[in-house]
N, C-alpha and C positions, 0 to 999 in steps of 0.2 A: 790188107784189102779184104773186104766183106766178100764172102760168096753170097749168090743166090739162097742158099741154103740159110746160110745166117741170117738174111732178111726176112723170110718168111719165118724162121724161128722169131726173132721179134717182132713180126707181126702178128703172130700167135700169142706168145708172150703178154702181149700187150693189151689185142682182144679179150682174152681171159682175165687180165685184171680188171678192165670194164667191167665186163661180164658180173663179174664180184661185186665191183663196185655199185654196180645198177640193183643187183639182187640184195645187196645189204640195204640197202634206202630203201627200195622198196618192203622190205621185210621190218626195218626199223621206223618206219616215216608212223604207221598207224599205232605201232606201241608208243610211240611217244605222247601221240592226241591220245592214246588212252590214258596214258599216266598223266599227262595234263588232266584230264577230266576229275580223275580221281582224285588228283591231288586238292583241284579245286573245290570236290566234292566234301574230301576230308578237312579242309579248308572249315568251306562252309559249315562240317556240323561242327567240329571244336570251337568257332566263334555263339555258335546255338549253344553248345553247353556252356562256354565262358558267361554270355549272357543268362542262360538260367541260374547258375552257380553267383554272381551277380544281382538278379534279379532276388534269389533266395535270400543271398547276406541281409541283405536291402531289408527285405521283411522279417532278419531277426534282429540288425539296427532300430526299425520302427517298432516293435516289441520291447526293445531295450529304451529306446526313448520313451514309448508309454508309460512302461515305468518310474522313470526319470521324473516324470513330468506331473506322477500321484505322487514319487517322494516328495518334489519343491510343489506338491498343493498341501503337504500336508505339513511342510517346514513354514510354508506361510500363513499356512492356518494357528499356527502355535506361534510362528513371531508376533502375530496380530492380536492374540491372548496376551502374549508377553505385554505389549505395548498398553495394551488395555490396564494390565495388572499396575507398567512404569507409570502410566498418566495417574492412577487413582494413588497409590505411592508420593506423586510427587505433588498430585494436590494435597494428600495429608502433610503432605513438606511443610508445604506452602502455611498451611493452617497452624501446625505449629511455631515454625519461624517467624510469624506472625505474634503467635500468645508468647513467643521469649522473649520476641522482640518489646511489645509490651512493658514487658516485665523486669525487663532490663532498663527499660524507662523508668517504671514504679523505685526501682533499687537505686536507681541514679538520684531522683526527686525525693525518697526518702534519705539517702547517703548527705543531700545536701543539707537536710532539714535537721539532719543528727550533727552535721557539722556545724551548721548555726547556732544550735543548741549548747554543743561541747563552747563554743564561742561565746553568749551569754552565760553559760557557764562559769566560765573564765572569768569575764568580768565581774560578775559576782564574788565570787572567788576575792580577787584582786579587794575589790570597795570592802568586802567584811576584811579582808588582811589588816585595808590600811583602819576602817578603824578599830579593830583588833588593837593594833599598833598604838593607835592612840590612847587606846582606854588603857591598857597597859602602863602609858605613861604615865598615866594619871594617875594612876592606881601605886604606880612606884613612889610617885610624887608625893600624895596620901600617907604612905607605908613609910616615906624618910621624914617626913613631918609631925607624922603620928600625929597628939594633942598637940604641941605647938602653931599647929595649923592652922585648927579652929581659934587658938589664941592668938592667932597671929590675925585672924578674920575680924577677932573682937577687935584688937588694940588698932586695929587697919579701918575699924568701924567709924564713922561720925556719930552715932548714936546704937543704941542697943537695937532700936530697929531696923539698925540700916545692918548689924551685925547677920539678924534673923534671915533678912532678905538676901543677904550674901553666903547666907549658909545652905539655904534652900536654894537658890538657884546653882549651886555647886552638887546638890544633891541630885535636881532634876538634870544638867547636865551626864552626870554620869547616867545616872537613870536611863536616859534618850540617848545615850551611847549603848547602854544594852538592849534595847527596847529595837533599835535600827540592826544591831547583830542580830538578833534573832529574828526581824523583818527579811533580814539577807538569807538565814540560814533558811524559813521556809520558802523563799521565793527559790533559790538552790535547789532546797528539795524537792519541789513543783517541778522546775527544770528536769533535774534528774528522773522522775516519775515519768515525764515527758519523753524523754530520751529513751527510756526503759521501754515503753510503747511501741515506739517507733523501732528501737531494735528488736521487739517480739516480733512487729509486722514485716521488719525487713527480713528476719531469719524465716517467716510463715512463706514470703514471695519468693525468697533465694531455695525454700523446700522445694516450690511448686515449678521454680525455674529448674532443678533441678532431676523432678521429674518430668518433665518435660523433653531434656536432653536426654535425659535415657528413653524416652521416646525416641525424641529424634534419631539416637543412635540406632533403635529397631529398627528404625524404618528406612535408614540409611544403610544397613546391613542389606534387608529388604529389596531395597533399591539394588544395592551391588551383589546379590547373590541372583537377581530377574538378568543386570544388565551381561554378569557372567555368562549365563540360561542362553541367554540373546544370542551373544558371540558365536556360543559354541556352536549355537543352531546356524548362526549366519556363516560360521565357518564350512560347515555340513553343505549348506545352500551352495555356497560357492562353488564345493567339490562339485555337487549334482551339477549346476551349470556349467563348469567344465567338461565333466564327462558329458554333458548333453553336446557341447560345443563341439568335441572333439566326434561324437556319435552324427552329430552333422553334416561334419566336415569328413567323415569317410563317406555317408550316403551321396554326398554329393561326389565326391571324389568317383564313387562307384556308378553315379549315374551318369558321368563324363566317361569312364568306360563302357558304360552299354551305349551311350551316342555312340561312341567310336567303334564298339564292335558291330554296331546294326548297319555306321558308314561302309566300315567291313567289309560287312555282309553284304550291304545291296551290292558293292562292288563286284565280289564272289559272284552273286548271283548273277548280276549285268554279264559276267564273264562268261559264265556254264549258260547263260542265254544265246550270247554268242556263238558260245562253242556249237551251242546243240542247231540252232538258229544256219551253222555253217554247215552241219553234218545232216542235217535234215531239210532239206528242199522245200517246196512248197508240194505239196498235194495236186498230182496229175490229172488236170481239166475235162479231161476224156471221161464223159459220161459213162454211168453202168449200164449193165442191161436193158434198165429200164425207162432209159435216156436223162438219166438226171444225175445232177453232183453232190459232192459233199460241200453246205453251205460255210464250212472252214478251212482254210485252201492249207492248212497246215498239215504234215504227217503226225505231228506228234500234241494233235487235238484229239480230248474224248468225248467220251457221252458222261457227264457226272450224275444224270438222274434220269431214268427212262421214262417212255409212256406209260400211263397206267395211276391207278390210287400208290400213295404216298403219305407219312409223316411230311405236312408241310412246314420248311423250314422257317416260314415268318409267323403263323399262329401256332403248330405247332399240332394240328388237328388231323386226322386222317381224311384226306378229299382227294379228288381225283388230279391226275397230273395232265393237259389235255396237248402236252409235246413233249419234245426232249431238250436238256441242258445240256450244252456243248463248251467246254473250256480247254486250257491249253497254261503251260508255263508262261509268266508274265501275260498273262490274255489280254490285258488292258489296252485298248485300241488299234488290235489285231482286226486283218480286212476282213469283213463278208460279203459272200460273194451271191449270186441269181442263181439258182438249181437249175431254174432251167430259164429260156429266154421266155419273155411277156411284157404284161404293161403292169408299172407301178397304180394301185387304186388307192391307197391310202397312205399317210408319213404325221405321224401323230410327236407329237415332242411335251412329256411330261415328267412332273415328278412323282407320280401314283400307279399303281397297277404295273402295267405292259412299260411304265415308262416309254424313254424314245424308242419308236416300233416303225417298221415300214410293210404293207404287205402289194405281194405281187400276183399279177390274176396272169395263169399262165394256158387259158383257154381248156376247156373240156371238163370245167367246172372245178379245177385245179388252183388250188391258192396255196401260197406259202407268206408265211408270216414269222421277222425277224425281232425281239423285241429285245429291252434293257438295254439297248444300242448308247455307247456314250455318243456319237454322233451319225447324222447321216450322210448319205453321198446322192440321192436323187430326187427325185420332188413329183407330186403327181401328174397323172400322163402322160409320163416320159418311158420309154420303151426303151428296155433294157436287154443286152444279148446274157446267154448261159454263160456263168463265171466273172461276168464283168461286177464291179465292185458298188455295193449298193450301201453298204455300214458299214460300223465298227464296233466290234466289243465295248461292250461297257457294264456298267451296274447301275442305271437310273432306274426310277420308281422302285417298286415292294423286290429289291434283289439283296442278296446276302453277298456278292460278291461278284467282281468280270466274268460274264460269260455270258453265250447267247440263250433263248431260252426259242427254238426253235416248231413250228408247228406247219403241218400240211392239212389242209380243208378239201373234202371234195363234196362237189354239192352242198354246202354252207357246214357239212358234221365233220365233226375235227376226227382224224384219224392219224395211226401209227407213224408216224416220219420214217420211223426207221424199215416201213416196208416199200419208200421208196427212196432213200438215199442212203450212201455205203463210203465207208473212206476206202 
């Protein structure tokens, strides 16, 4: 059984671990949003260097492909020499398989003409054999008869003149048996002179055929040492379009990483907007001194360009600045608010100048004027109280970027903003 004692010991006990408890969370809740921030922070620039590092490659790929792109202008400037060189090549082709072909006609029509020739030859030949042959016989005949022959003419005679007539016609017979030999032997020879011609001319065509083919063969060498030429270079081309291909296909590959690390990134940023967006309030309504507010209800809005002369950032020329530019992280369609309460006199909506601008007339010759407004919130002669919400950030007309471009008037001369409005 517990004493009193014992109960108040653990209620002590117990107290004090709270106690702990409460003091750790408290002590650890804001390191941790810090470390979140940071982390998100570190986040954000390692995606910023990935992207630049990225960005960079990018522009020594397009370097590298430039190059790529003078080699395959300059392999296709020489393939199309090649081609020029193979078309005039293969018209001299043409021109001479043309004169062979020709010429192998001439060979054929002379080859026939020598063979017609050897053919009346022949026959020739044949008709002197046979009466070669015959006279021959005769002549044997003659040669075994000797004088009995002619005696044999007489006693075979009817009278002595029928003798004479049988002697001379035996004479002329032979006679016109030699008389047709030697008709044969020059008709022969004629032939053969003939033949002799036509073999000079066919041996003159079969030279010129001849040289011809070794023509052709130049030019077929010609041919195949250009179509070699060709290859090797088409070979080359191929590489360079490979490597171009593959030089593409990282650029692209590399610009599908920077989409994704700038998706990233907005993300990061959306975040660390958040964050800060949680961690920073809006800017306390409570007029200064001099009863007026700050026209951007944010804490963590600045002044990016004061009153006064300036390098102007659209021409780029030294003039005067006749208010101040007021931004913020993500400014883009962040509220503005009335400095102080009065009546709207103007609401202008353009794409030039002041772009969209509203100004407000806040009595004792006091005007303020909100301009590059992406949109507005009031319209004129509508009376508005201090802080209530009249626009929004934006970058319409001549602006470089979200933000407002703020101005106070009194008695129509524009003066300092900043001697009467204060965050």
């Amino acid at each position: 059984m517990m004493t009193k004692n014992d109960v108040l010991k653990r209620i002590c006990s117990f107290l004090l671990c709270l106690s702990f408890v409460v003091v750790g969370l408290g002590g650890f809740a804001p390191t941790t949003h810090a470390k979140s921030l940071n982390s998100l922070k570190a986040e954000q620039t390692e995606l910023k260097e990935k992207v630049k590092e990225s960005e960079k490659k990018i522009k020594e790929l397009e370097a590298q492909q430039a190059e790529q792109e003078k080699i395959i202008d300059e392999l296709n400037r020489q393939i199309g020499q090649l081609n020029d060189q193979l078309e005039n090549v293969n018209a001299q082709q043409e021109v001479i398989n043309k004169e062979i072909r020709e010429i192998e006609a001439k060979i054929a029509k002379l080859d026939e003409e020598i063979r017609q020739l050897d053919f009346e030859i022949a026959q020739k030949d044949a008709e002197i054999e046979a009466l070669v042959e015959l006279y021959c016989e005769r002549l044997r005949a003659n040669y075994i008869a000797g004088e009995t022959s002619v005696l044999e003419l007489f006693t075979a005679s009817s009278s002595l003149s029928n003798f004479f007539n049988r002697l001379e016609l035996f004479k002329r017979v032979t006679a016109n048996d030699q008389k047709i030999v030697e008709q044969l032997n020059e008709e022969i020879k004629a032939i053969e002179e003939m033949k002799q011609k036509l073999e000079d001319a066919k041996a003159e065509v079969e030279a010129e055929k001849a040289t011809l083919e070794v023509k052709r063969a130049e030019l077929q060498a010609a041919e195949d040492e250009l179509k070699a030429t060709q290859s090797e270079i088409q070979a080359k081309s191929t590489e360079v379009n490979k490597k171009l291909q593959a030089i593409n296909y990282q650029t692209k590959q590399l610009e599908v990483s920077i989409e994704s690390y700038n998706k990233e990134m907005d993300q990061v940023e959306s975040e660390i907007d958040k964050f800060l967006q949680s961690q920073s309030s809006t800017t306390p309504m409570d007029p200064n001194s001099k009863g007026w507010v700050w026209p951007v209800p944010y804490s963590n809005s600045y002044v990016t360009s004061p009153f006064g002369y300036r390098n102007d950032p659209i021409s780029g020329r030294y003039k005067f600045h006749a208010g101040i530019d007021i931004s913020m992280p993500n400014a883009m369609g962040k509220k503005l608010v009335a400095v102080k309460s009065g009546t709207v006199i103007r609401t202008v909506r353009s794409n030039s100048g002041y772009g969209n601008y509203v100004m407000v007339d806040h009595g004792g010759g006091y005007v303020s004027l909100y301009a590059h407004c992406k949109s507005l919130a009031v319209s004129n002669g509508q009376k508005v109280a201090q802080g209530q919400v009249i626009a929004y950030i934006g970058t319409s007309g001549y602006s470089t970027g979200p933000h407002v471009h703020f101005e106070i008037r009194k008695n129509g001369e524009k003066v300092n903003p900043a001697n009467y409005v204060s965050k």
